[in-house]
N, C-alpha and C positions, 0 to 999 in steps of 0.2 A: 635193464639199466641202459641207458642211452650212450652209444660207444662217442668219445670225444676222438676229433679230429686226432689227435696224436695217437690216441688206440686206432684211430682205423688204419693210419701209417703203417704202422708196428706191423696190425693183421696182415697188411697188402704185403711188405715187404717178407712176412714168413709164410706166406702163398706161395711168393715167389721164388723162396729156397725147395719148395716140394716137387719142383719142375724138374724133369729130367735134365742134365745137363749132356750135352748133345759132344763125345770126344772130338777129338781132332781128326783127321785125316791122315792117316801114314801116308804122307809122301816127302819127298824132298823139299825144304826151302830155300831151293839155289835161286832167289830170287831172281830177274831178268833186271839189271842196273838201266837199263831206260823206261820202270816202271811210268804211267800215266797217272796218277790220283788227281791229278787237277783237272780231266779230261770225266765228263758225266754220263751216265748210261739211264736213260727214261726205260724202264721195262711197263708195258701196256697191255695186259693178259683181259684178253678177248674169252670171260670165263662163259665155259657151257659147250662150247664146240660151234664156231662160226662157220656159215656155210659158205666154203671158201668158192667155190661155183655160181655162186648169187653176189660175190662180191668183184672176184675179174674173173669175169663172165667170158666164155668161148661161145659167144651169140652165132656164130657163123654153124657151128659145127650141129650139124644134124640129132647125131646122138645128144648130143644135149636137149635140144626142141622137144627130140621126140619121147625124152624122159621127165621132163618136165613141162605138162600139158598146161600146167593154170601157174605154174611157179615160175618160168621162164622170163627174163628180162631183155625183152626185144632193143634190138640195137639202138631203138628212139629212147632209148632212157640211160645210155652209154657214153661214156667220153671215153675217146679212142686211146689206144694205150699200141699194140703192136701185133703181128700176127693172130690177125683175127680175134681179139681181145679187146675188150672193154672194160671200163672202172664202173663203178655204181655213181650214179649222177650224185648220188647226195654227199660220194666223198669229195666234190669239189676242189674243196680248197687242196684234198691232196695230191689231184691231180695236176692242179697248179704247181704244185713243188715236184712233180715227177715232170714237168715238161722243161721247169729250172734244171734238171737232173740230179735234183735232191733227196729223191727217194728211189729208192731201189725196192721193188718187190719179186722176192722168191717165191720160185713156183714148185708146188709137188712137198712141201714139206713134211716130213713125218719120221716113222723111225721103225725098223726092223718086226713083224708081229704086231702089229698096232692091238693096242688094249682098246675096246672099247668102252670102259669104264670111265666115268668122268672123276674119280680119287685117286687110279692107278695111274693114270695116262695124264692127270694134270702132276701126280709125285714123279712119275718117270720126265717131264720137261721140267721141274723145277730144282731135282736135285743132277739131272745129265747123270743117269744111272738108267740102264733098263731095267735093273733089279732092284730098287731102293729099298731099303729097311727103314725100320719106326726109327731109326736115328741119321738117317742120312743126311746130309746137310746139303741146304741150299747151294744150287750152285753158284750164282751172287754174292751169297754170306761168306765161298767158300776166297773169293775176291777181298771181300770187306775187313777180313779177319786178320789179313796179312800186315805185319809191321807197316809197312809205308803208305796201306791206305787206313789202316785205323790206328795210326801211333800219334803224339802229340795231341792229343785231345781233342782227336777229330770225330766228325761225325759220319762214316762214311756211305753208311744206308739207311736210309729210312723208308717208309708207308705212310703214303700219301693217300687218305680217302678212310672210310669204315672198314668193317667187314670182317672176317676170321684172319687171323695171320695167315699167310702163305708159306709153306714149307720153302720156300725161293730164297723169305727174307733171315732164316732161322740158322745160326751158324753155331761155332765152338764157345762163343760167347753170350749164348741165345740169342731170343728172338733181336732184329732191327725195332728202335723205336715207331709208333704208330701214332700219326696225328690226323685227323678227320676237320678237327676246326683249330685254329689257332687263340680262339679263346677258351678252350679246352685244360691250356696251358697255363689258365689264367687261376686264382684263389676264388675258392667256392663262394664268396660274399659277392663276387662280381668283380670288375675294373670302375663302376663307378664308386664302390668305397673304397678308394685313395690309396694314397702310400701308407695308410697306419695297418689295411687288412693285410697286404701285401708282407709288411714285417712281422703281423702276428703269423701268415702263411710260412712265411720263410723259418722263424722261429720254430711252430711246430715241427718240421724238415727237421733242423738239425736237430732236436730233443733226440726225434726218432733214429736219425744217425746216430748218436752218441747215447743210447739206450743201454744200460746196464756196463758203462765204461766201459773196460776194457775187458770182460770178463764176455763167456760163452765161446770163445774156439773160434775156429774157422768159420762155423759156420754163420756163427755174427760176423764175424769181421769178414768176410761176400754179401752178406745182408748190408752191414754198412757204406761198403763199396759201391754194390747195385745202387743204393740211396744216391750216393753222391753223382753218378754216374746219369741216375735219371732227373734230378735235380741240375747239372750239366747243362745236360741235353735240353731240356727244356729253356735254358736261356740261352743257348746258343737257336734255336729257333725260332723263339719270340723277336732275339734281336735282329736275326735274318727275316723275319718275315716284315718288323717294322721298318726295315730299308727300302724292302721289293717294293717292284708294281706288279699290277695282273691288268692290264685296261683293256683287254681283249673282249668281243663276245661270246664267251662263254653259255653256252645251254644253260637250261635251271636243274639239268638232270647229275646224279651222283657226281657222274663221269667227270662234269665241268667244275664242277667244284675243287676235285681231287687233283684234275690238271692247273687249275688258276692257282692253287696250293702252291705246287712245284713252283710253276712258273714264279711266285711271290720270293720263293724262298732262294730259288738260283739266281732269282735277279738281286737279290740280298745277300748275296754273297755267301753263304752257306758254305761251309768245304765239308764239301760230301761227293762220293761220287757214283754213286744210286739211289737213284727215286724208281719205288714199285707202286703203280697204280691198277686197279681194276676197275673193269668193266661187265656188269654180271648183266645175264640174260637171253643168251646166244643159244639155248636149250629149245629150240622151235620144231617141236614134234608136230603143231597144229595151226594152224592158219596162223605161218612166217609170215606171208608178203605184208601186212602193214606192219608186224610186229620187228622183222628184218630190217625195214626200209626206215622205221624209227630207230635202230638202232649205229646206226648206218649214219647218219646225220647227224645227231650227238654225237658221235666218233669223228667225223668231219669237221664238224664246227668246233668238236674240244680241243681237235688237234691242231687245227689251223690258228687256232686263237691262242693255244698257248707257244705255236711257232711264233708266231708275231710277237709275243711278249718275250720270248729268248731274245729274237732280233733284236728287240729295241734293249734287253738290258746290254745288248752287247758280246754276247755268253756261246751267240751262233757256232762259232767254232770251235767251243767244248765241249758241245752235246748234241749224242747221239740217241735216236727212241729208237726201241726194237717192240712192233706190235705181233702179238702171234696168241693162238689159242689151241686147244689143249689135242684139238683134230679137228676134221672137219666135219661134213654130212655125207651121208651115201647121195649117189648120183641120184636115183628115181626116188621124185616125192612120192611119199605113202598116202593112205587115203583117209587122213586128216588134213591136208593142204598143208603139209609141212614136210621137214627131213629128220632122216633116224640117226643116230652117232656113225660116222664116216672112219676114214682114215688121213688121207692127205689134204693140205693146204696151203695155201700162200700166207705170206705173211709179211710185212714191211719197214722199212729200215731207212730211217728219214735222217738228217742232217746234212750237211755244209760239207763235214768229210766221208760224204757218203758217195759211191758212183752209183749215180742214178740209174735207170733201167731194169729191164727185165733180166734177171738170171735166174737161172737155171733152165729143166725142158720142163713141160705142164706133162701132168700125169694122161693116159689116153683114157678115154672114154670105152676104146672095146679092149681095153686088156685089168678086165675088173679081178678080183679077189674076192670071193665072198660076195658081190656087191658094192666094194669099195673100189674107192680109186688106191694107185699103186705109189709112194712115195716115191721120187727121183732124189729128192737132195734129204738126208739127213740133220734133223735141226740141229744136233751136235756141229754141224758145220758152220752153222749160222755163230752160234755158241762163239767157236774156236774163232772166226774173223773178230770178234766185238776182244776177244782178249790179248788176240798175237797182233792183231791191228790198229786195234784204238787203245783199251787200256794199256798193250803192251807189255803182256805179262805169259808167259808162257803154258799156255792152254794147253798141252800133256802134261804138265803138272797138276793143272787145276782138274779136267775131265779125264783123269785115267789113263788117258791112249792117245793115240796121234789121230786128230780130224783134218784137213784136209780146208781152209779156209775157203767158203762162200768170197771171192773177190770183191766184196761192197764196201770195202772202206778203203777207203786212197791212203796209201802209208807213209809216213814221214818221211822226207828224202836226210 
C-alpha cells in the first residue's frame, strides 16, 4: 500500500523517538553574563587527515627535502609566510587575509597519544574529550545547548553541506539541524506548484503534529515538539536564506556549495551562532600531489569567496572560521607517492577579531615519535580561545579542565 505523505510524517517522526538521547553534562551552569550568541563560529573540518607539511611548508629545512623526494613543494610554488615557511600557492586568497593579519595559523596541533584512527581521533576533536564515549557530546553542541544561545527560538547551529552528522553538531538536544540545499526545505511537489502545494505541505505537518490529540505520553508529546521544532527551523532558514546573498566565486565542488550556503544564510540574518561544514578527501595514501593540490584550491577559493560575501553582508566582525582536521600525515612519503595517518598539524583561524600570524612553535622534524611529528600546542587550546575569547563563555565549564588560551582572538576591551 503506498505510504501517504502524512504516514511518512508520522514514520519519520517515530524514527526519530528510537534515537538515543544524548544526557546532559554534569557540570555547573554559572553562566559567564558577557555571553556572545550574536558573535558566529564557521567550524571547516578538513575530514581524512590533511597533510599539514604540504600545506605551510618548512621548504627551507632539509629533513623535509630529504623525506619527501617526489612530494615536496619547492619554494617556487610558496607564498611566504615566516621563519622559513610557506603557504601552498593555491591558498591564495588566504594568504591575502594572513598578510591583512586576519588569519592566524597554528602550528604543531594535536593532542597527548595521538590515535591514529580516522573515528577515534576525529570523536576525540569533536567532542574535546580524550576518552569519548558513544554518548558524548559535541563540543559545539555542548555551546548550542546553553539557554542564551538556544533560548528564544533561536537557531543556534546548524550543518551546512551533505554527509553523516558529525558528533561535533550532536548535543543534549540532539543532533543540529542539516541542510545541503535550500530547496530541500521546500514541498516535494516543487516551488513551481504555488501557494496551494505549500498549504496542502504545511497541512499535512500539522495533521502529524497533532496525531492522536492528546493521547500517548511523553513520548508523543517530544514527537510533537521535535515536529514543531523542525517545521521552525525550516522557515527560519528559508527566510534567512531568501534575504542573503552569496555572489562570490565559489568552486562547483561540495566544499563551495556548503560555504556559499553559510555565506547566504549569515548574510540573511539568521541568529545562529554555528555553522559546521565539511570538507571530505584529505585521506591521500597514493599519489597526493594532484589529488592534495586540488584540494588545496577548493579550500582557497571556497574560503576566500565566502570571506568576501561576510564583508560585503557586513557580518566581518561577527564571524569567526576555525579550519582544522582530524591529524595530520607522517613526515616520509610512502611508496605510493603519498602519506600515511600522522599526528600533528596546523590549522587556521580567520576573521577581523582575529590576531593574525603565526602562533605557536612548529613541531621539529628530528625529534619524531613513532614517525610522527610531536604536537606543541594542544587543540583544546585552540578550543578554550574561540569560547573565553570570542563567544565568551567559560571554556572549564564547557571542556572539563582548564586550557590555557591559543592568543588568536583580540578580546573585547
Amino acid at each position: 500500500m503506498a505510504t501517504t505523505r502524512r504516514g511518512f510524517l508520522v514514520q519519520a517522526l517515530g524514527a526519530a523517538a528510537t534515537l538515543p538521547l544524548l544526557p546532559r553534562f554534569a557540570f555547573a551552569r554559572a553562566a559567564l553574563a558577557a555571553a556572545r550568541p550574536d558573535r558566529i563560529v564557521v567550524l571547516l573540518d578538513l575530514a581524512g587527515g590533511n597533510d599539514g607539511l604540504n600545506t605551510v611548508v618548512p621548504h627551507s629545512d632539509p629533513l623535509y627535502l630529504a623525506a619527501r623526494p617526489t612530494l615536496r613543494i619547492e619554494a617556487a610554488g610558496l607564498l611566504p609566510l615566516a621563519d622559513g615557511l610557506g603557504l601552498r600557492s593555491e591558498l591564495a586568497p588566504l594568504h591575502r587575509r594572513f598578510e591583512a593579519g586576519e588569519l592566524a595559523i597554528v602550528q604543531g596541533v594535536g593532542y597527548p597519544n595521538p590515535d591514529l584512527s580516522h573515528f577515534k581521533s576525529t570523536d576525540i576533536w569533536h567532542s574535546a574529550s580524550l576518552t569519548p564515549t558513544e554518548y558524548s557530546p559535541g563540543w559545539i553542541a555542548r555551546v548550542a545547548d546553553r539557554p542564551e544561545f538556544a533560548g528564544s527560538g533561536r537557531l543556534p547551529l546548524i550543518m551546512c553541506g551533505g554527509g553523516p552528522v558529525p558528533r561535533a553538531i550532536v548535543g543534549s538536544r540532539g543532533p543540529a539541524p542539516q541542510v545541503d540545499r535550500i530547496d530541500q526545505l521546500r514541498p516535494a511537489a516543487g516551488p513551481e506548484a504555488g501557494a496551494a502545494a505549500r498549504v496542502a505541505e504545511q497541512k499535512a505537518i500539522a495533521e502529524a503534529i497533532s496525531t492522536s490529540g492528546g493521547s500517548g505520553g511523553a513520548a508523543l508529546a517530544f514527537l510533537r515538539d521535535a515536529a514543531r521544532a523542525t517545521q521552525r527551523q525550516a522557515v527560519q532558514i528559508e527566510q534567512a536564506a531568501s534575504k542573503g546573498r552569496a555572489s562570490g566565486d565559489y568552486p562547483a565542488a561540495p566544499l563551495g556549495g556548503a560555504l556559499r550556503l553559510a555565506a547566504q544564510l549569515i548574510g540573511g540574518g539568521l541568529d545562529g551562532s554555528a555553522y559546521y561544514v565539511r570538507q571530505d578527501g584529505y585521506d591521500t595514501h597514493a599519489f597526493q600531489r594532484d589529488q592534495h593540490a586540488l584540494l588545496l584550491r577548493d579550500l582557497g577559493q571556497a574560503l576566500g569567496a565566502f570571506w568576501d560575501d561576510v564583508v560585503a553582508a557586513g557580518a566581518a566582525d561577527r564571524v569567526v572560521v576555525l579550519a582544522w582536521s582530524e591529524f595530520g600525515r607522517r613526515v616520509a612519503e610512502n611508496g605510493s607517492k603519498g602519506t600515511d595517518h600522522g599526528a600533528a598539524a596546523p590549522l587556521f583561524v580567520l576573521g577581523k577579531g582575529v590576531r593574525g600570524g603565526l602562533h605557536g612553535a612548529a613541531p621539529r622534524l628530528d625529534a619524531l615519535i613513532d614517525k610522527n611529528l610531536v604536537h606543541t600546542t594542544d587543540f583544546r587550546r585552540v578550543y578554550a580561545a574561540l569560547l573565553d575569547d570570542w563567544l565568551e563563555v567559560d571554556s572549564t565549564e564547557l571542556l572539563g579542565e582548564r586550557f590555557e588560551p591559543v592568543p588568536v582572538i583580540r578580546r573585547s576591551s
